[in-house]
mmCIF entry with sequence, helices, sheets and N, C-alpha, C, O atoms, coordinates in Angstrom:
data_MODEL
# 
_entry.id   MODEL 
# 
_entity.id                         1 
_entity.type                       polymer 
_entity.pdbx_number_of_molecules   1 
# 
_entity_poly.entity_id                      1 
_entity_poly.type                           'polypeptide(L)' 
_entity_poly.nstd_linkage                   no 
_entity_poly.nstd_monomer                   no 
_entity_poly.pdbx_seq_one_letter_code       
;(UNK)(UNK)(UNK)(UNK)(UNK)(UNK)(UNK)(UNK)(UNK)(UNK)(UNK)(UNK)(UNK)(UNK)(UNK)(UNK)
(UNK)(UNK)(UNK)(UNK)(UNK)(UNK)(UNK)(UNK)(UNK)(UNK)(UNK)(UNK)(UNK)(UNK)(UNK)(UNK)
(UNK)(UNK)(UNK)(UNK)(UNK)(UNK)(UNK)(UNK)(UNK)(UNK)(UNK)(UNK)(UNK)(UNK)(UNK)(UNK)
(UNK)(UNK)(UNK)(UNK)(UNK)(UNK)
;
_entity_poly.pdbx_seq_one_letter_code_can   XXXXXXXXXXXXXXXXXXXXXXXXXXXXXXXXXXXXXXXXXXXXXXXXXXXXXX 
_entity_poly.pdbx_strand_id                 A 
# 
loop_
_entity_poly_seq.entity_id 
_entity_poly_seq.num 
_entity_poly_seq.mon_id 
_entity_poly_seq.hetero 
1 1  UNK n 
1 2  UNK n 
1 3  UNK n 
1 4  UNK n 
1 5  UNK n 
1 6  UNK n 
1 7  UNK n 
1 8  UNK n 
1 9  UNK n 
1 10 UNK n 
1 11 UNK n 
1 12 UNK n 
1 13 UNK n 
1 14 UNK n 
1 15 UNK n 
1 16 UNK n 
1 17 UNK n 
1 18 UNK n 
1 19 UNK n 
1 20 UNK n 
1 21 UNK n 
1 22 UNK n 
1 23 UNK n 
1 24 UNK n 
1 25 UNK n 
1 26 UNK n 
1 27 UNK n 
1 28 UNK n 
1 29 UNK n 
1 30 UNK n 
1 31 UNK n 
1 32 UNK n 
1 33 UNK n 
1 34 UNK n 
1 35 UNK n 
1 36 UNK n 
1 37 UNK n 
1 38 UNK n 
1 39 UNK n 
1 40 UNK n 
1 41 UNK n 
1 42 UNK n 
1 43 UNK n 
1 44 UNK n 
1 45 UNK n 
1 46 UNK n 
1 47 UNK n 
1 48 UNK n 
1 49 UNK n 
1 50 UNK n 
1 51 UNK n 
1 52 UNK n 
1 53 UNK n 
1 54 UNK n 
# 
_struct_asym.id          A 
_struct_asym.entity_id   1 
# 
loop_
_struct_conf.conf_type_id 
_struct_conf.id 
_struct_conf.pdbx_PDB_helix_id 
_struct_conf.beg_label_comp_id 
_struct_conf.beg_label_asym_id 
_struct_conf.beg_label_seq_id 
_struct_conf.pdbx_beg_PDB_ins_code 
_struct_conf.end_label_comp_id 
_struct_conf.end_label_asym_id 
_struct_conf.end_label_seq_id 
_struct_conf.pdbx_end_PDB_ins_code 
_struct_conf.beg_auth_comp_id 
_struct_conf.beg_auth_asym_id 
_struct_conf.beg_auth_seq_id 
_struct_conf.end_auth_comp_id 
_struct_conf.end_auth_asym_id 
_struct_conf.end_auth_seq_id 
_struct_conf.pdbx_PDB_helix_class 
_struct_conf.details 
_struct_conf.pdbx_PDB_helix_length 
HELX_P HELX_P1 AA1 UNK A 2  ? UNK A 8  ? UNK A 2  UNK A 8  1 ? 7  
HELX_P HELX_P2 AA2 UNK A 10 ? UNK A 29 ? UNK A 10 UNK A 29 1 ? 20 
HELX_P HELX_P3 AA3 UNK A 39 ? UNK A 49 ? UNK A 39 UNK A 49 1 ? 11 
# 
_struct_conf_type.id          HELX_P 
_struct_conf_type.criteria    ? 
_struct_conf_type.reference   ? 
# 
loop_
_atom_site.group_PDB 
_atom_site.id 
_atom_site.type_symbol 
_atom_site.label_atom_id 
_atom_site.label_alt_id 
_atom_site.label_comp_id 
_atom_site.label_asym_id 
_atom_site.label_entity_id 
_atom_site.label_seq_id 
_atom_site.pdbx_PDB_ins_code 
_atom_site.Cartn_x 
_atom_site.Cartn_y 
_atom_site.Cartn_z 
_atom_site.occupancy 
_atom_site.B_iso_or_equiv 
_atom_site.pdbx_formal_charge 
_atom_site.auth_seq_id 
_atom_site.auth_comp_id 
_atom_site.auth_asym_id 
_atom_site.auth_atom_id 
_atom_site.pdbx_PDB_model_num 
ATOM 1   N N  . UNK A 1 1  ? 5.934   25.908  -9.439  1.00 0.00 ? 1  UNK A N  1 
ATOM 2   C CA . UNK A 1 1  ? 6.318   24.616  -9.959  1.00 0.00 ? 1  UNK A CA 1 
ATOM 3   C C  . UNK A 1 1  ? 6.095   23.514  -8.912  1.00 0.00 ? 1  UNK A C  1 
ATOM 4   O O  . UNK A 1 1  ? 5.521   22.451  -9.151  1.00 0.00 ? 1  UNK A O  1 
ATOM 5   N N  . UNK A 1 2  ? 6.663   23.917  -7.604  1.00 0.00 ? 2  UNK A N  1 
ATOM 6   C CA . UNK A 1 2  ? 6.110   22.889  -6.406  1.00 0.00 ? 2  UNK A CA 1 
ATOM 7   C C  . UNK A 1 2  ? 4.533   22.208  -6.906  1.00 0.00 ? 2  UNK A C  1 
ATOM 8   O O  . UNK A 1 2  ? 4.311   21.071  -7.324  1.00 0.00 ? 2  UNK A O  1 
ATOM 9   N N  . UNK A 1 3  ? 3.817   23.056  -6.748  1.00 0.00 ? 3  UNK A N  1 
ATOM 10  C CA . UNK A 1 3  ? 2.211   22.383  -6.537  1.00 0.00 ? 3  UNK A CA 1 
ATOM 11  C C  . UNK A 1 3  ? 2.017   21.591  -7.764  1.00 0.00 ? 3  UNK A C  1 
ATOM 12  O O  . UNK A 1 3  ? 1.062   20.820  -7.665  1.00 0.00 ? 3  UNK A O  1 
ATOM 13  N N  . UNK A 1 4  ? 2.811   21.540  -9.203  1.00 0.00 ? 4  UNK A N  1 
ATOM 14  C CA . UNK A 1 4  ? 2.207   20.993  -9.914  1.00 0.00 ? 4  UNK A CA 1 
ATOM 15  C C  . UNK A 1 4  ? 3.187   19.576  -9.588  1.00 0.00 ? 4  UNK A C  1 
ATOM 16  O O  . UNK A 1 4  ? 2.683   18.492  -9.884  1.00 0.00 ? 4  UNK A O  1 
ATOM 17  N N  . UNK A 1 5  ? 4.480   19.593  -9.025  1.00 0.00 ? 5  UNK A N  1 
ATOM 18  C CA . UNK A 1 5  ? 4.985   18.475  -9.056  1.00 0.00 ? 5  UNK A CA 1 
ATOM 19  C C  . UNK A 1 5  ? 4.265   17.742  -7.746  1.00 0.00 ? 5  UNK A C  1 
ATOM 20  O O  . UNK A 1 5  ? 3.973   16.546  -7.752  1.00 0.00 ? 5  UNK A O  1 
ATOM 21  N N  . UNK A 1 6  ? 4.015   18.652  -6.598  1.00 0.00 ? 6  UNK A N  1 
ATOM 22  C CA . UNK A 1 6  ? 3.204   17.820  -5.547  1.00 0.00 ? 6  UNK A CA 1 
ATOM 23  C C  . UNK A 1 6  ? 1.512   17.308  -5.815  1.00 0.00 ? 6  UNK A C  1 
ATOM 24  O O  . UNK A 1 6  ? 0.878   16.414  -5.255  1.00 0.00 ? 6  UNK A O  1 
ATOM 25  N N  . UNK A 1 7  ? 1.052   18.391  -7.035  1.00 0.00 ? 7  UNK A N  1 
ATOM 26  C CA . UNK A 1 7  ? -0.188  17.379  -7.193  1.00 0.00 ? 7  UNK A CA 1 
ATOM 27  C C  . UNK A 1 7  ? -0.295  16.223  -7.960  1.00 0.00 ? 7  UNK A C  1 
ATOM 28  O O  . UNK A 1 7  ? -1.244  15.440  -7.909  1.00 0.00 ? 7  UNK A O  1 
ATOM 29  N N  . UNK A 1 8  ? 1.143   16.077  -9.002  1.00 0.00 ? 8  UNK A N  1 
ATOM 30  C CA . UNK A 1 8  ? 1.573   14.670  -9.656  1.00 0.00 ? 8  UNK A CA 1 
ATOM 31  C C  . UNK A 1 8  ? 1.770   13.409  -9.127  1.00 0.00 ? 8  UNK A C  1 
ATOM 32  O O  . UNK A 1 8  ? 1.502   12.349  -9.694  1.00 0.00 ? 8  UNK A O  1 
ATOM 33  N N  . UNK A 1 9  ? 2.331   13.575  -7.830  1.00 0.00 ? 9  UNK A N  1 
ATOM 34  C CA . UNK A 1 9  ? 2.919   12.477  -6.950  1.00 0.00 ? 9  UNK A CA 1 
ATOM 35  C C  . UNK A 1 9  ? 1.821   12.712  -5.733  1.00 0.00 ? 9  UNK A C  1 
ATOM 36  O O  . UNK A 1 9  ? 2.251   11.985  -4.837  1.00 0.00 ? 9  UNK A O  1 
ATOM 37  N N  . UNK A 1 10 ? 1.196   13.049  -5.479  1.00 0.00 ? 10 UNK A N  1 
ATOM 38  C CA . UNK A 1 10 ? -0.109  13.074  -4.294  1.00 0.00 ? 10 UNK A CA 1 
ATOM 39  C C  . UNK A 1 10 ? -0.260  11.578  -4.558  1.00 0.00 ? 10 UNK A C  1 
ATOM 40  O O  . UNK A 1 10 ? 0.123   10.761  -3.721  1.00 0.00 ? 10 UNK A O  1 
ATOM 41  N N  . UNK A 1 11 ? -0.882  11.167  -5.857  1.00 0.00 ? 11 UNK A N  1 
ATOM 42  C CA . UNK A 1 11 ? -1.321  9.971   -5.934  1.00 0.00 ? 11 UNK A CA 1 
ATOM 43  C C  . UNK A 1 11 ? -0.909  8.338   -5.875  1.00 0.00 ? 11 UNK A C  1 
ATOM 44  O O  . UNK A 1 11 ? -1.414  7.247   -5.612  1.00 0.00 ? 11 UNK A O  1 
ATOM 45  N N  . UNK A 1 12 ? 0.273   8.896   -6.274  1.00 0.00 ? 12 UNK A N  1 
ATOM 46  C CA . UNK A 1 12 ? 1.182   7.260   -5.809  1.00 0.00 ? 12 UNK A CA 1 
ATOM 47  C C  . UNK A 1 12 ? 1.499   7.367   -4.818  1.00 0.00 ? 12 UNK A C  1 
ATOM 48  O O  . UNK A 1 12 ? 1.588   6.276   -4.254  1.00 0.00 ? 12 UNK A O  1 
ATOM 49  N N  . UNK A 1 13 ? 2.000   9.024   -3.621  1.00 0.00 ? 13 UNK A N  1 
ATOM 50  C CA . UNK A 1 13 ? 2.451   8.794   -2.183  1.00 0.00 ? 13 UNK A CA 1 
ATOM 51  C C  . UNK A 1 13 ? 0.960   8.140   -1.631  1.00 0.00 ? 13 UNK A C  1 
ATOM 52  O O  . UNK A 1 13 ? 0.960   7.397   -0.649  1.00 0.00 ? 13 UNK A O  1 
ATOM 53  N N  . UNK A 1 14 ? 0.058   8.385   -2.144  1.00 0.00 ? 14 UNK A N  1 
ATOM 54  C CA . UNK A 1 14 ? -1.362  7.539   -1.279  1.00 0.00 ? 14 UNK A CA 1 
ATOM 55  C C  . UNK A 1 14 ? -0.999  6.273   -1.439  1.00 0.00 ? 14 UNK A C  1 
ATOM 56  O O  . UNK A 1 14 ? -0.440  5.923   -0.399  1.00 0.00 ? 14 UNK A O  1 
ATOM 57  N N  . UNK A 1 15 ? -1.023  5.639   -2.003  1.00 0.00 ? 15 UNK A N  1 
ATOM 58  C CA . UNK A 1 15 ? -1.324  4.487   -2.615  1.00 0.00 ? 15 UNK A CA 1 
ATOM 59  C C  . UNK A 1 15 ? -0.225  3.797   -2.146  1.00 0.00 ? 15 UNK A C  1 
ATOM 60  O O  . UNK A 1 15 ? -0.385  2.690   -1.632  1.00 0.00 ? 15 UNK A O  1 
ATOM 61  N N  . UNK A 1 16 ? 1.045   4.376   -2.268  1.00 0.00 ? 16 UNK A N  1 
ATOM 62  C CA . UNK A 1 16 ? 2.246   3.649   -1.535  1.00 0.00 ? 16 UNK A CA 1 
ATOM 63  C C  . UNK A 1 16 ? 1.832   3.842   -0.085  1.00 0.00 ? 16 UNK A C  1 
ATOM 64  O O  . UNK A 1 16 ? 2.100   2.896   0.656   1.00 0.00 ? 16 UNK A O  1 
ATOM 65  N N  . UNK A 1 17 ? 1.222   4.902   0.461   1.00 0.00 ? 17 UNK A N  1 
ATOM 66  C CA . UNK A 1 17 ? 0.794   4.773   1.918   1.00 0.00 ? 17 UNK A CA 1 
ATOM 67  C C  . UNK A 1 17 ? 0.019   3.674   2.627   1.00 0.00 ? 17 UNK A C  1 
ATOM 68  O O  . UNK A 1 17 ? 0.195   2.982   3.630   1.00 0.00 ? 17 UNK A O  1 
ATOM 69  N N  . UNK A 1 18 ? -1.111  3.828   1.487   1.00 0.00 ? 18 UNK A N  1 
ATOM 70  C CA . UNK A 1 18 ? -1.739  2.902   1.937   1.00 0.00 ? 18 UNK A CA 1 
ATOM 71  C C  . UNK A 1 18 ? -1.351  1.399   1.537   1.00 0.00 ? 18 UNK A C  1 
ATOM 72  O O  . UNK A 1 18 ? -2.047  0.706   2.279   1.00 0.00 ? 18 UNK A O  1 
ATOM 73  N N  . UNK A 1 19 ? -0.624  0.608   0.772   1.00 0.00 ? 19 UNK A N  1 
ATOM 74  C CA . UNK A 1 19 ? 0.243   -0.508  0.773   1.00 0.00 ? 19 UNK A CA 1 
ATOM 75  C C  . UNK A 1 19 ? 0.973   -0.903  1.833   1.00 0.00 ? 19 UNK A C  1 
ATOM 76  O O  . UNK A 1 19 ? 1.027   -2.035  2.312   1.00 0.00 ? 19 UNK A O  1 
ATOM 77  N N  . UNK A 1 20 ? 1.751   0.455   2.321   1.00 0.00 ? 20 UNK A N  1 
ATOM 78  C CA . UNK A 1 20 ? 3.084   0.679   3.582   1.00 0.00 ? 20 UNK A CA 1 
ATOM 79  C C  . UNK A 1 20 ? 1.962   -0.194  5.043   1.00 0.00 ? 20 UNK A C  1 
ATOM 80  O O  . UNK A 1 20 ? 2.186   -1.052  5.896   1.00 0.00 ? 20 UNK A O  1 
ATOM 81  N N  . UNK A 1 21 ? 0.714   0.679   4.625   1.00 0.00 ? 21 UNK A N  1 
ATOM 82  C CA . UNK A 1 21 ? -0.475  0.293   6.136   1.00 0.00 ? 21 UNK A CA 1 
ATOM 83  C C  . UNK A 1 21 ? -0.791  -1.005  6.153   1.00 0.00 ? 21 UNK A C  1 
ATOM 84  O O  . UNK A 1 21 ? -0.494  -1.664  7.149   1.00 0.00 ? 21 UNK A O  1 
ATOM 85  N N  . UNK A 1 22 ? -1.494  -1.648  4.982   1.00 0.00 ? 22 UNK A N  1 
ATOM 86  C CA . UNK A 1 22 ? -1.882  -2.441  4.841   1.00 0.00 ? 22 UNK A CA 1 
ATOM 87  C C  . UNK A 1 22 ? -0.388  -3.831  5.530   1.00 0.00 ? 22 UNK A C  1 
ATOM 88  O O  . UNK A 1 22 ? -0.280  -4.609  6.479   1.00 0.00 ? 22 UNK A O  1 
ATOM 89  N N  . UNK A 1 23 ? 0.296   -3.492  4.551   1.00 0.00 ? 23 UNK A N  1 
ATOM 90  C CA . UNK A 1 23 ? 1.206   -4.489  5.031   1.00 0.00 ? 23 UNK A CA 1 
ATOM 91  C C  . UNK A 1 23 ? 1.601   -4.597  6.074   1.00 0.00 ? 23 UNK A C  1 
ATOM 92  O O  . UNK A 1 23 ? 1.905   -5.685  6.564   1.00 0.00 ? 23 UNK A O  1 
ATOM 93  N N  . UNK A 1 24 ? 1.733   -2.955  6.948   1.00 0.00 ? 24 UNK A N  1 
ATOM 94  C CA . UNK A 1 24 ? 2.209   -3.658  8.552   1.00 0.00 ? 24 UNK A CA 1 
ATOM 95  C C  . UNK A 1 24 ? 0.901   -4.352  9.363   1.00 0.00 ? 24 UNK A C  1 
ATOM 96  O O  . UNK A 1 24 ? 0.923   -5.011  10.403  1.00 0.00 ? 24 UNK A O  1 
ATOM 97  N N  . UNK A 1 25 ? -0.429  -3.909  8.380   1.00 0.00 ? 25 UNK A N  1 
ATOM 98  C CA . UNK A 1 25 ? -1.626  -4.167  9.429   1.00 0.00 ? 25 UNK A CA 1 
ATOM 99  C C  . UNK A 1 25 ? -1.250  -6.181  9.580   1.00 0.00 ? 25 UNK A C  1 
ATOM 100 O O  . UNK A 1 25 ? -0.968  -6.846  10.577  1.00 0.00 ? 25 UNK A O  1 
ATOM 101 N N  . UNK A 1 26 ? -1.435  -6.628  8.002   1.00 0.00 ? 26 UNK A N  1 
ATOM 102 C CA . UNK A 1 26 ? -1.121  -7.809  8.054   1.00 0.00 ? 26 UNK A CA 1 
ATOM 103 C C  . UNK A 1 26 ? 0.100   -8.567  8.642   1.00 0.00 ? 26 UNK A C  1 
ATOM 104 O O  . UNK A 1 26 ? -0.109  -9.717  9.027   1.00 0.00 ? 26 UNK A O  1 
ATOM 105 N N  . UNK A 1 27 ? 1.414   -8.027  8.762   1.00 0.00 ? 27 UNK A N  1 
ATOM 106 C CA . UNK A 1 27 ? 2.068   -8.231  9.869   1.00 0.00 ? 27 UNK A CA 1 
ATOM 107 C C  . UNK A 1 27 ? 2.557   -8.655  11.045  1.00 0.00 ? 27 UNK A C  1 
ATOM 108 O O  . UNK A 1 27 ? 3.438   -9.426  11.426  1.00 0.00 ? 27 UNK A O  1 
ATOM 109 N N  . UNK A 1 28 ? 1.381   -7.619  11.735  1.00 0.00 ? 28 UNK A N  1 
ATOM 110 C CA . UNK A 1 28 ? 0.939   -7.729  13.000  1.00 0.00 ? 28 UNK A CA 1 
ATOM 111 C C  . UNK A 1 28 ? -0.051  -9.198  13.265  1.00 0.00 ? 28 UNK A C  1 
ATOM 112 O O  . UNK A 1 28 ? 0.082   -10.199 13.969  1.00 0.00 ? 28 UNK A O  1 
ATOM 113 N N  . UNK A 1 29 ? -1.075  -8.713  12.302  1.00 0.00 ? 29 UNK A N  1 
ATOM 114 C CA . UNK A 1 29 ? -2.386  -9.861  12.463  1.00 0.00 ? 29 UNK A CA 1 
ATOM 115 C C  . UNK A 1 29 ? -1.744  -11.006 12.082  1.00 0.00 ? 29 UNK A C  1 
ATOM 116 O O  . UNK A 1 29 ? -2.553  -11.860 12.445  1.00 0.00 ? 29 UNK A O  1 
ATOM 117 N N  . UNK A 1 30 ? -0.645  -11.701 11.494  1.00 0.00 ? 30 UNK A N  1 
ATOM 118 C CA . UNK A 1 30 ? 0.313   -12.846 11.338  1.00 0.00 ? 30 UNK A CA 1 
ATOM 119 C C  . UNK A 1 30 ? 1.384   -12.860 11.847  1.00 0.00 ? 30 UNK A C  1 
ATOM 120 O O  . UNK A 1 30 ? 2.282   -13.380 11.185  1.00 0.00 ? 30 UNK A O  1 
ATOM 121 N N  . UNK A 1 31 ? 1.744   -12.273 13.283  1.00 0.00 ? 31 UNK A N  1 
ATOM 122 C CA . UNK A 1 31 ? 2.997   -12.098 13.819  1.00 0.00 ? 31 UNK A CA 1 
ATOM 123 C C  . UNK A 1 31 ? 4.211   -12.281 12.662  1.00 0.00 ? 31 UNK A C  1 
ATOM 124 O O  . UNK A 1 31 ? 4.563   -13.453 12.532  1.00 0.00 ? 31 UNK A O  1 
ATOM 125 N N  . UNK A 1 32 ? 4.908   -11.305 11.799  1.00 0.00 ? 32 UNK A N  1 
ATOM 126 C CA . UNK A 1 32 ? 5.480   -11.670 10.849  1.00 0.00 ? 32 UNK A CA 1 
ATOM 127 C C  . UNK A 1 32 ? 6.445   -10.411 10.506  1.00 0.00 ? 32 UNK A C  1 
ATOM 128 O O  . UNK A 1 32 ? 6.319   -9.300  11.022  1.00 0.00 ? 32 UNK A O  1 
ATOM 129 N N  . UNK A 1 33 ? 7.104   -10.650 9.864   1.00 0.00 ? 33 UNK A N  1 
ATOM 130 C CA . UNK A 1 33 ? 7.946   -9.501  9.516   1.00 0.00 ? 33 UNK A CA 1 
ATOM 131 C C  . UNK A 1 33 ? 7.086   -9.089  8.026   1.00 0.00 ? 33 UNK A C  1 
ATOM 132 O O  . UNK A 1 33 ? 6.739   -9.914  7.182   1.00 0.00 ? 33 UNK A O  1 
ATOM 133 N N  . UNK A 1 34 ? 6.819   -7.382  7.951   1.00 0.00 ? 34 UNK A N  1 
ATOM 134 C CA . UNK A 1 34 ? 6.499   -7.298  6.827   1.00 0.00 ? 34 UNK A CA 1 
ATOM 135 C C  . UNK A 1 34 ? 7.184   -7.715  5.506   1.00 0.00 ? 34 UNK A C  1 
ATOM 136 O O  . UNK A 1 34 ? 6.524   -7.929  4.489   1.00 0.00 ? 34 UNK A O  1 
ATOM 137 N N  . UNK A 1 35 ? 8.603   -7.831  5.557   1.00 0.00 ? 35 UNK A N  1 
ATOM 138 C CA . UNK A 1 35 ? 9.055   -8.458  4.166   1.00 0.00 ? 35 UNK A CA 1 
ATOM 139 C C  . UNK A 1 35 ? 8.428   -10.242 3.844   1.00 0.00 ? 35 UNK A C  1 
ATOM 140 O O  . UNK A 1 35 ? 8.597   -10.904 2.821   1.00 0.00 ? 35 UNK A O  1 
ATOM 141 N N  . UNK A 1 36 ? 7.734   -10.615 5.041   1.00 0.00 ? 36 UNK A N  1 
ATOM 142 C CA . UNK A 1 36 ? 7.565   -12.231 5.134   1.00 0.00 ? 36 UNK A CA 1 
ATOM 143 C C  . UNK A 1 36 ? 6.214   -12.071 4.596   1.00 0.00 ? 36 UNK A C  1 
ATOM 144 O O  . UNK A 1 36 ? 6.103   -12.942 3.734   1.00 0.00 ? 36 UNK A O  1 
ATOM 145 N N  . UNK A 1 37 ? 5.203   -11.439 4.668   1.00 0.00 ? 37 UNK A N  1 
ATOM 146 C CA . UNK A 1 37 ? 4.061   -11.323 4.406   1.00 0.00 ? 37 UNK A CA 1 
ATOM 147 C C  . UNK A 1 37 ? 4.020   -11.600 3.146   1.00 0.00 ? 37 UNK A C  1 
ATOM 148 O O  . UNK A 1 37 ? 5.023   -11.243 2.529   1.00 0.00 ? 37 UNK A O  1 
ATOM 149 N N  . UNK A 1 38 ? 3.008   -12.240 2.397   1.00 0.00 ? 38 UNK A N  1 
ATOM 150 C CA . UNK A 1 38 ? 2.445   -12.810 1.022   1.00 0.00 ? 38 UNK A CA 1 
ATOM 151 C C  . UNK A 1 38 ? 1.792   -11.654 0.050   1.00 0.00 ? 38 UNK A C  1 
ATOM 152 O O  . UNK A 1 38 ? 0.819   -10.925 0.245   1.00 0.00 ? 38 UNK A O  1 
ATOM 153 N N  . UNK A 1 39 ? 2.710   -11.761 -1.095  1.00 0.00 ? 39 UNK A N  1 
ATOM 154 C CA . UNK A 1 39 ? 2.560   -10.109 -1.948  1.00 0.00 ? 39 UNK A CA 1 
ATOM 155 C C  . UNK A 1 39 ? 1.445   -10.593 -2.712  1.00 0.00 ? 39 UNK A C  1 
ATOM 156 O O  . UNK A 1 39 ? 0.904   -9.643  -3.278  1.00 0.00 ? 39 UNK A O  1 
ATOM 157 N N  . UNK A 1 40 ? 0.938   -11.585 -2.932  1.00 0.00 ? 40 UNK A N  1 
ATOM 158 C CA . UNK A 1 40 ? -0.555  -11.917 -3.132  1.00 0.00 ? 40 UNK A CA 1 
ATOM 159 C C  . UNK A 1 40 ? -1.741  -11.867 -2.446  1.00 0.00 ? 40 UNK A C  1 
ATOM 160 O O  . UNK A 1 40 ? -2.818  -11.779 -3.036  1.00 0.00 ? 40 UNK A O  1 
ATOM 161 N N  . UNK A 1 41 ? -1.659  -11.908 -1.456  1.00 0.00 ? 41 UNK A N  1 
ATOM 162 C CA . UNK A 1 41 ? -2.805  -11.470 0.061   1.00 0.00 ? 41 UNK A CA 1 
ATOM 163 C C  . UNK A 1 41 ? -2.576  -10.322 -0.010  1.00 0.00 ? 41 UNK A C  1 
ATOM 164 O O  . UNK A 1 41 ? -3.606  -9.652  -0.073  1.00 0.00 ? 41 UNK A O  1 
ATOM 165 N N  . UNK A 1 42 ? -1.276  -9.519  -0.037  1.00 0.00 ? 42 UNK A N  1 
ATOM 166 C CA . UNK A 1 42 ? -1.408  -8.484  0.090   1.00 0.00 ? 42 UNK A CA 1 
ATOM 167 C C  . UNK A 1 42 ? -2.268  -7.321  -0.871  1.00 0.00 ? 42 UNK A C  1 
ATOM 168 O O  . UNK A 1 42 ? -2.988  -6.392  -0.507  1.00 0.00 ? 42 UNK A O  1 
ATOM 169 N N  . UNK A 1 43 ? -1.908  -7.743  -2.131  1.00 0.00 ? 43 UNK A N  1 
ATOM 170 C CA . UNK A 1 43 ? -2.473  -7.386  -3.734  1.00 0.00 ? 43 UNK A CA 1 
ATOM 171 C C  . UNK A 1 43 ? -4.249  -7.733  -3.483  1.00 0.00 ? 43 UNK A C  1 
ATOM 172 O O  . UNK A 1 43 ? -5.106  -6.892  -3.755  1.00 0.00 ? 43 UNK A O  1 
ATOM 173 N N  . UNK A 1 44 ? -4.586  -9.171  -2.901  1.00 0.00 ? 44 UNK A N  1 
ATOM 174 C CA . UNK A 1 44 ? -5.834  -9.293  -2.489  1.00 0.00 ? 44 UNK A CA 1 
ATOM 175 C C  . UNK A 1 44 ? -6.251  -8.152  -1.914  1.00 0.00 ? 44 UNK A C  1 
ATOM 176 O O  . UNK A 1 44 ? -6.805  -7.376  -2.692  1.00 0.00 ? 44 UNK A O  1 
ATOM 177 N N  . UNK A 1 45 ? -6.175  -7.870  -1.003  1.00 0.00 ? 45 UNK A N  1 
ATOM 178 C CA . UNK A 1 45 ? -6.794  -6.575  0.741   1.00 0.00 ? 45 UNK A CA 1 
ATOM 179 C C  . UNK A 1 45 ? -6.512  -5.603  -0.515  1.00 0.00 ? 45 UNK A C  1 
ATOM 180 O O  . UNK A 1 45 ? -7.477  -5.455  -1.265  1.00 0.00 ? 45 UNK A O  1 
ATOM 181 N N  . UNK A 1 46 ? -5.303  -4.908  -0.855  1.00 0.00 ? 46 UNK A N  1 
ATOM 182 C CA . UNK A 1 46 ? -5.636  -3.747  -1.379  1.00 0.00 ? 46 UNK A CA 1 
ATOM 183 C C  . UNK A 1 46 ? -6.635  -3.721  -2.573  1.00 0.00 ? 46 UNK A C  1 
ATOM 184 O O  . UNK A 1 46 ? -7.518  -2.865  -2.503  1.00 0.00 ? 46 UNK A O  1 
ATOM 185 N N  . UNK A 1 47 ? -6.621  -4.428  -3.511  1.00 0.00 ? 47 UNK A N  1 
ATOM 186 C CA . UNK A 1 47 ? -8.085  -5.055  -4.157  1.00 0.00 ? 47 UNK A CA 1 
ATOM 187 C C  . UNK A 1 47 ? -8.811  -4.558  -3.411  1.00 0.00 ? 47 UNK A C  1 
ATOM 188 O O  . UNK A 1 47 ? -9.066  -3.384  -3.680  1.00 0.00 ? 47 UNK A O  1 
ATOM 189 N N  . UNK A 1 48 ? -9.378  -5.044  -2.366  1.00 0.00 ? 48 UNK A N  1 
ATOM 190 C CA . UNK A 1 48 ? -10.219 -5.086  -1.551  1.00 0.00 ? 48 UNK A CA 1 
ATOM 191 C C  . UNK A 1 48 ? -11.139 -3.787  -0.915  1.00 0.00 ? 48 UNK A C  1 
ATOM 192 O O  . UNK A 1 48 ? -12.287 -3.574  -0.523  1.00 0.00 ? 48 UNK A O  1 
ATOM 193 N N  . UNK A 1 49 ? -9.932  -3.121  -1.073  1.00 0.00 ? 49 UNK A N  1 
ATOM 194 C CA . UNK A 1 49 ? -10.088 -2.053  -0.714  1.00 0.00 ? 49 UNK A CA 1 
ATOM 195 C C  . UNK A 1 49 ? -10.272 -0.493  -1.646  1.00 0.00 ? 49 UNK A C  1 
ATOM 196 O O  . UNK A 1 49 ? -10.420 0.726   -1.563  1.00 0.00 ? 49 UNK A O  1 
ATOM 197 N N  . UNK A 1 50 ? -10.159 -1.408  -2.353  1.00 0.00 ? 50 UNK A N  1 
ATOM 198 C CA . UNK A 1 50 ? -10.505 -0.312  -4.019  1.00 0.00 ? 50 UNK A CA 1 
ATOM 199 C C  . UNK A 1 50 ? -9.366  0.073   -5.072  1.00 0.00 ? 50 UNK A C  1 
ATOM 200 O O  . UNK A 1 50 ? -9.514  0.657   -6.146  1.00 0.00 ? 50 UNK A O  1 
ATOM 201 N N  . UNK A 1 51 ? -7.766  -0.578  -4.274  1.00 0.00 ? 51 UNK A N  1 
ATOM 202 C CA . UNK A 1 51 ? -6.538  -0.119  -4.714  1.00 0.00 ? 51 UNK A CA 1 
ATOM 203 C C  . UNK A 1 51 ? -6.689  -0.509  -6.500  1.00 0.00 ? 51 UNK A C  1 
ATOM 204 O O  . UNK A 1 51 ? -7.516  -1.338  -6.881  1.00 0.00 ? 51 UNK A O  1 
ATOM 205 N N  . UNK A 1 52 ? -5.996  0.041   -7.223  1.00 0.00 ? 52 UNK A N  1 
ATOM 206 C CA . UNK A 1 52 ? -6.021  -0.329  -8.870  1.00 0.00 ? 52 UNK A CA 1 
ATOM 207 C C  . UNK A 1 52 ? -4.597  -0.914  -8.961  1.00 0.00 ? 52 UNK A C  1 
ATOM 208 O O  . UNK A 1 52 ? -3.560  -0.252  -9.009  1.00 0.00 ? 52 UNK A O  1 
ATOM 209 N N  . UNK A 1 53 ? -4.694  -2.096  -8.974  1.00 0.00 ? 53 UNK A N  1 
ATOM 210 C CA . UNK A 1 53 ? -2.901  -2.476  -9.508  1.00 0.00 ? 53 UNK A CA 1 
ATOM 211 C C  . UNK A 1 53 ? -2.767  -3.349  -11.052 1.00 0.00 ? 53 UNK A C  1 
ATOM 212 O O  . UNK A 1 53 ? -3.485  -4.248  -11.489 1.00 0.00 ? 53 UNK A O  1 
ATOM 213 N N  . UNK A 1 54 ? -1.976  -2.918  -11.445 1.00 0.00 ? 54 UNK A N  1 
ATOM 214 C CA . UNK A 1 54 ? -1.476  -3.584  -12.469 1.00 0.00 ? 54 UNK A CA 1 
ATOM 215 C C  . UNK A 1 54 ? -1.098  -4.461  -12.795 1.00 0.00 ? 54 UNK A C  1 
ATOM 216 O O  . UNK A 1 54 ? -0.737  -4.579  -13.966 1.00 0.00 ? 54 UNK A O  1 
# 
């Protein structure tokens, strides 16, 4: 039962991973606290990067 619930959620833990990255990358590159960062730039880059959001 594990593997089928870990191959269900594989795909949003990516995707939340890579959001988690993205946002501290921008962060940094805007001296900023990640909650301060712009959830529209942010939605941009992951765009950008091939992310699918809704």
């Amino acid at each position: 039962m594990f593997h089928l619930l870990h191959g269900s959620l594989t795909p949003s833990a990516m995707a939340t991973g890579q959001a988690a990255g993205v946002a501290a990358s921008m962060a940094l590159e805007e001296n900023q606290s990640p909650s301060d960062i712009s959830i529209q730039m942010l939605q941009e880059k992951l765009r950008e990067g091939g992310a699918v959001i809704n």
